[in-house]
C-alpha positions in Angstrom: 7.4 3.5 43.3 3.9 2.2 43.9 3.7 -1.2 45.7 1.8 -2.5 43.4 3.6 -2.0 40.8 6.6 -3.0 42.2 4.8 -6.2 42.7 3.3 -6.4 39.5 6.5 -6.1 37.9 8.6 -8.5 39.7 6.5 -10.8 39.3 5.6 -10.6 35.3 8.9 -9.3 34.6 11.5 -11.8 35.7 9.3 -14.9 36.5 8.6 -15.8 33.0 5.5 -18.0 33.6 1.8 -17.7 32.9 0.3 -17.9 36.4 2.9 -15.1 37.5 1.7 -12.4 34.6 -1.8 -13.3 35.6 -0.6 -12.6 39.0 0.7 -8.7 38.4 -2.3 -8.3 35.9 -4.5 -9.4 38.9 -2.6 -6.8 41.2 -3.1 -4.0 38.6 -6.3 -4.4 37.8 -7.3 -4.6 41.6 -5.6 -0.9 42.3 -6.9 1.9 39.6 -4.3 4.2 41.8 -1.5 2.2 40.0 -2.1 3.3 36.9 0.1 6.9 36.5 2.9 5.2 38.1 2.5 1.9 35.3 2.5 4.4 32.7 5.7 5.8 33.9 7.5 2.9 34.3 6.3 2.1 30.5 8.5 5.4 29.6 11.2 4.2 31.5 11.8 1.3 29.5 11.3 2.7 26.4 14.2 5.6 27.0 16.2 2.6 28.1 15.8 1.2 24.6 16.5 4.5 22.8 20.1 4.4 25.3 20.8 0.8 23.5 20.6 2.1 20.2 16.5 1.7 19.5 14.2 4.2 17.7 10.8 4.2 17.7 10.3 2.3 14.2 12.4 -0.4 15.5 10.2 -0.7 18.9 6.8 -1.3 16.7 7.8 -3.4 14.3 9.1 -5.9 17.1 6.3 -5.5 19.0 4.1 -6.2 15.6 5.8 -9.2 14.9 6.3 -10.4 18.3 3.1 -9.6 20.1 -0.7 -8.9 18.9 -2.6 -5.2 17.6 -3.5 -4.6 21.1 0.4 -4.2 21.9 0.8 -2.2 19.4 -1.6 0.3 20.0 -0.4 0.6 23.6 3.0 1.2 22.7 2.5 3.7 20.1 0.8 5.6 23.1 3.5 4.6 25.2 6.2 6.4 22.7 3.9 9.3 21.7 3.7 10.0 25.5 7.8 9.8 25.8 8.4 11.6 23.3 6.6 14.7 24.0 9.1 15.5 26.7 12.2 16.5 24.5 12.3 19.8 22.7 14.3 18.6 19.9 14.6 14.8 18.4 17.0 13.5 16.7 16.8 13.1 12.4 14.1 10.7 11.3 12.3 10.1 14.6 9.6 13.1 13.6 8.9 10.6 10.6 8.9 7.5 12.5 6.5 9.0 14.9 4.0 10.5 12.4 3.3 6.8 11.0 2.4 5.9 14.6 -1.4 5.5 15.1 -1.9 6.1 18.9 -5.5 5.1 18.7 -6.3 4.2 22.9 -7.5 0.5 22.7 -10.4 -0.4 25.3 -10.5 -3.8 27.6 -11.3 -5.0 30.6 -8.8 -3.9 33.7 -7.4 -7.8 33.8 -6.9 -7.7 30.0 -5.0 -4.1 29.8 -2.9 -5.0 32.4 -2.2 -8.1 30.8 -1.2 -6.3 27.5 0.6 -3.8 29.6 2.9 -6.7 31.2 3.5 -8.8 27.9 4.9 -5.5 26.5 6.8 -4.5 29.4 8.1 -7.8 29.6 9.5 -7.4 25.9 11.0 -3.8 26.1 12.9 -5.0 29.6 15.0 -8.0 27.8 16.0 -5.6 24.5 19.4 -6.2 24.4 21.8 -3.0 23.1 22.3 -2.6 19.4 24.3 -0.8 16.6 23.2 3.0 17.3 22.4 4.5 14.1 21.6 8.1 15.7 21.9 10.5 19.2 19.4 9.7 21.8 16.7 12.0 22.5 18.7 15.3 24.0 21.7 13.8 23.2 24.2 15.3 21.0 23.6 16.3 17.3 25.3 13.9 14.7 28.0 14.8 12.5 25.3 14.4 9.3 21.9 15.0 10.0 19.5 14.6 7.0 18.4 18.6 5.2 14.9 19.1 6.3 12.3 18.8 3.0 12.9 16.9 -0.1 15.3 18.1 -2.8 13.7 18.0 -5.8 15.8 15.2 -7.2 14.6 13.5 -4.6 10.6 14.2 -5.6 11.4 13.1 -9.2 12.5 9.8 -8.4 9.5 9.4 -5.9 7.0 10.4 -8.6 9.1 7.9 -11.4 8.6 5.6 -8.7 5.4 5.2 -8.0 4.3 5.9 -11.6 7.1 2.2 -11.9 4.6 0.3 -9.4 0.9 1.8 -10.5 1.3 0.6 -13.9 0.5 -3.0 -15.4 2.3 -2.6 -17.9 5.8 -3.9 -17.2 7.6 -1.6 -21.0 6.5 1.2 -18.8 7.7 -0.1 -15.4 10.8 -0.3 -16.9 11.1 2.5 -18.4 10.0 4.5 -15.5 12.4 2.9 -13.1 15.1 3.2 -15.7 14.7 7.2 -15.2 14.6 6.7 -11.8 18.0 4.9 -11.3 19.8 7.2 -13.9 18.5 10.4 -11.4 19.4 8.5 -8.2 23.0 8.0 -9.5 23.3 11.6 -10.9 21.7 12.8 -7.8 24.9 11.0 -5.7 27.5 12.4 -8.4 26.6 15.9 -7.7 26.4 15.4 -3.8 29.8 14.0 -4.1 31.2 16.7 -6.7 29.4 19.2 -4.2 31.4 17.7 -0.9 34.8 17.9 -2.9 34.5 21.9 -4.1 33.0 22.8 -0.9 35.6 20.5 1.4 32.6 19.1 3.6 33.3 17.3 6.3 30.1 15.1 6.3 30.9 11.8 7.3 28.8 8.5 6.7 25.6 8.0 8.4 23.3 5.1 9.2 19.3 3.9 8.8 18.0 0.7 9.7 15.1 -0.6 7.4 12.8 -3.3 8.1 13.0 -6.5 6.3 10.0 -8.2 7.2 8.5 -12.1 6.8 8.3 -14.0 4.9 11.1 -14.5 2.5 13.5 -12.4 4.4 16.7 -13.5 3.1 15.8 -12.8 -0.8 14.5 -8.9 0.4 17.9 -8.9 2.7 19.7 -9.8 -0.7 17.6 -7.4 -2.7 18.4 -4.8 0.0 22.3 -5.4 0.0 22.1 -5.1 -3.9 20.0 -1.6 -4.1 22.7 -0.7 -1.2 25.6 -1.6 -3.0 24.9 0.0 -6.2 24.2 3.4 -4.2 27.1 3.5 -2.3 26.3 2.2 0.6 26.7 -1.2 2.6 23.9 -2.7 4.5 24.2 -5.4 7.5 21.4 -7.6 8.2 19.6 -8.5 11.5 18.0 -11.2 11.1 17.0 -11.7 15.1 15.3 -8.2 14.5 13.9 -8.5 11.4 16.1 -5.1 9.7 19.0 -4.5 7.8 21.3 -1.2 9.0 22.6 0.5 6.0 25.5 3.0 6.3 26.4 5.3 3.7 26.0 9.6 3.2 23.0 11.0 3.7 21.9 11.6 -0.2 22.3 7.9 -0.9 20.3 6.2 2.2 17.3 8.6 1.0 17.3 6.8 -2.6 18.0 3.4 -1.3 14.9 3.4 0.9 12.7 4.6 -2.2 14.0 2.5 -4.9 14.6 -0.7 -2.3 10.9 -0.3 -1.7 9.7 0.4 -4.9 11.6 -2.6 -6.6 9.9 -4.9 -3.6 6.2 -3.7 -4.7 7.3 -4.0 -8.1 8.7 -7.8 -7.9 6.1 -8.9 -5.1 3.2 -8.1 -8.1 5.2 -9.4 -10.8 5.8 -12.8 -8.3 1.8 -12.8 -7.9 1.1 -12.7 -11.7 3.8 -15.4 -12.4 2.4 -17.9 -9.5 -1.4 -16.8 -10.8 -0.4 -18.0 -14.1 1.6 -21.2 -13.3 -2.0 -22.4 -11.9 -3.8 -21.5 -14.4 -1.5 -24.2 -16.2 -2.7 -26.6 -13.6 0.9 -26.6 -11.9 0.9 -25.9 -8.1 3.1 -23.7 -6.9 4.3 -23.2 -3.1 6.3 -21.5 -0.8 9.6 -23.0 -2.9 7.9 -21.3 -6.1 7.9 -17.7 -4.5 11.3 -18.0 -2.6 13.3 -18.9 -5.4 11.4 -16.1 -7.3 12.3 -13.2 -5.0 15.6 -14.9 -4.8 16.3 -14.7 -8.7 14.7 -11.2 -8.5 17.4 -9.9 -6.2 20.7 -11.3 -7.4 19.5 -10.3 -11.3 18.3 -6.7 -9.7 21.5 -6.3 -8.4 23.5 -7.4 -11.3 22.2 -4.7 -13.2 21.9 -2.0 -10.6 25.6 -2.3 -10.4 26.4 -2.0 -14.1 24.1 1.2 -14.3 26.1 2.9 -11.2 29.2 1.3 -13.3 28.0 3.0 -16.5 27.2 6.6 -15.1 29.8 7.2 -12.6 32.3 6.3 -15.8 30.3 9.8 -17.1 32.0 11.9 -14.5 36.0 10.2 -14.8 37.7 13.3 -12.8 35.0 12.2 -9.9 36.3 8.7 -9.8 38.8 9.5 -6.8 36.0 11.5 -4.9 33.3 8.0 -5.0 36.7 6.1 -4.4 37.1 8.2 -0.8 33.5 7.9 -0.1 33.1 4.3 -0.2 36.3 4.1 1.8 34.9 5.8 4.7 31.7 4.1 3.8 33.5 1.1 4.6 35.5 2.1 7.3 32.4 3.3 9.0 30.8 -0.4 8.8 33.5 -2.4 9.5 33.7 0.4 12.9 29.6 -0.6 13.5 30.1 -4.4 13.0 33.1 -5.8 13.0 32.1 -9.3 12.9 30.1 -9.1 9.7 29.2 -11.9 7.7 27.9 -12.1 4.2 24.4 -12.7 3.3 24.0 -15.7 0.7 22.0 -17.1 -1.4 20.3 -20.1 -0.7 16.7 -21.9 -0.9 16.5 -21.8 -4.4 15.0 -24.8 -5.2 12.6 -24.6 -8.0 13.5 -23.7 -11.4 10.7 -21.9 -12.3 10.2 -20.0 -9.9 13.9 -19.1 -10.1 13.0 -18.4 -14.3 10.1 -16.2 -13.7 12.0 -14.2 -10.8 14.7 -13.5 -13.2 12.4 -12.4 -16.2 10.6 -10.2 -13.5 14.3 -8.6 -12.5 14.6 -7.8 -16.6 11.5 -6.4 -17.2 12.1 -3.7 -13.6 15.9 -3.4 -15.0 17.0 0.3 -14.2 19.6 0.9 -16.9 17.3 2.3 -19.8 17.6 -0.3 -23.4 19.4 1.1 -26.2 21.4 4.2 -24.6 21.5 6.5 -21.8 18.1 8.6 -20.8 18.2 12.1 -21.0 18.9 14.2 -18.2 
């Protein structure tokens, strides 16, 4: 190792105080030969993060929320660099790295090596977590997502998006109607398909960010788009994500439609508070919490009674879903056995809490009047 890294290191690293970073970013920026070897230090960290469970998703949003764009920007480089080296990757990370932007950032030696230290500093003390996934070159998991989108899968996206473009909430509901009566087909037949074929897929696991503010109304949103699709999801708040375990069909619809409903209920949020001061009332940070807050327990109220309603379609399947969320369950309980229950709390305007369940009815995804067609 270069002595000047070495240096550097030990003393931004494990000192913790402002006048020792200044002192390794002095030492850095003094010694332009120390740069290859601080670059490969940088890797080392990062595949000590992927051994304790971390994917490259995780890293940046941390680092967003923790640090500044400048941070960023080094450690997407950082990870596109790391990466490279492995001929195959495990499922997802090819997706997590394309939404990287790797765009070199420009400074002064003092300031990059400054940046370069406050980062280190943060991937040394990431503590291990729930693996969701095999390390790079590690060994393949027992369920590993079916490169391309099914179909299905593009139908709900399209519904989806079609949900959030429109201002016009008859047709956002209608549209996300469609798409929750095709996500819960779609897991029927995945299910019907693993009982005639005798698969022996077992659950897997995602993590999804659940970002500031509000994160305990999107964790509860999150938990009820996970529930009604099969799956259970556990949430981080330390980390700022929720791990969600279930087969591989249903963690691809609960990303879309737990995103989707979010857009949807953030705009509906923004009208409601737009017009509450139009009417001279101020409306605050209590306004919007308790608005998400109704948003998600109503959402999942009804989520629940449309997977209710169209897995009672399909009765000789019953004991097939009844397996699934066993192992489902079994698999969790496995990942984090000291799990507690997200509730509901900081509702504390009535309004807010009104307009957030008026906004859950009009995005409801069980269709009025009867079941959509197929």
């Amino acid at each position: 190792m270069s002595g000047t890294v070495e240096r550097a290191l030990a003393a931004a690293l494990y000192a913790g105080e402002d006048t020792a970073l200044d002192t390794g970013a002095s030492l850095l920026a003094a010694d332009p030969g120390a740069d290859a070897e601080l670059a490969r230090r940088g890797e080392e960290f990062l595949r000590r993060a992927w051994e304790r469970g971390w994917q490259p998703a995780d890293v940046v949003r941390l680092v967003r929320r923790d640090l500044d764009e400048p941070h960023v920007r080094l450690v997407a480089g950082l990870i596109t660099a790391e990466t490279r080296a492995y001929r195959e990757l495990p499922p997802r990370w090819s997706a997590q790295l394309a939404e990287l932007e790797p765009e070199p950032w420009r400074a002064d030696r003092f300031s990059y090596a400054t940046a370069v230290l406050e980062l280190y500093r943060l991937l040394a003390r990431l503590p291990a977590i729930e693996p969701v996934g095999p390390v790079p070159g590690g060994a393949a998991p027992h369920t590993a997502p079916v490169p391309g989108e099914p179909r299905m899968l593009a139908r709900i996206r399209a519904l989806l998006a079609k949900a959030e473009a429109t201002g016009f909430p008859e047709e956002a509901e209608a549209f996300s109607a469609k798409a929750q009566e095709l996500m819960a087909r779609h897991s029927l037949d995945e299910a019907a398909l693993a009982a005639r074929t005798h698969s022996s897929d077992e659950p897997a696991a995602v993590r999804i960010g659940v970002d500031a503010p509000y994160e305990t109304a999107k964790a509860i949103l999150l938990d009820a788009v996970a529930g009604a699709n099969h799956c259970r999801a556990v949430w981080n708040e330390a980390f700022g994500f929720s791990t969600v375990v279930g087969y591989e069909p249903d963690l691809e619809v609960v990303e879309l439609l737990y995103t989707s409903l979010l857009v949807q209920g953030t705009g509906a949020m923004t009208k409601a508070e737009a017009a509450q001061r139009a009417g001279g009332r101020k409306r605050t940070k209590s306004f919007r919490q308790s608005f998400l807050l109704a948003y998600a327990q109503r959402i999942g109220d009804r989520l629940a009674s449309t997977s209710r309603r169209v897995s009672a379609e399909e009765p000789t399947l019953l004991p097939v879903l009844a397996a699934r969320d066993v192992a489902v369950t079994s698999r969790a309980e496995t990942m984090f056995p000291q799990t507690t229950t997200t509730r509901v709390r900081g509702a504390t305007d009535l309004a807010g809490w009104e307009h957030g369940t008026d906004a859950a009815d009009r995005a409801r995804t069980s269709p009025p009047g009867g079941v959509l067609p197929r």
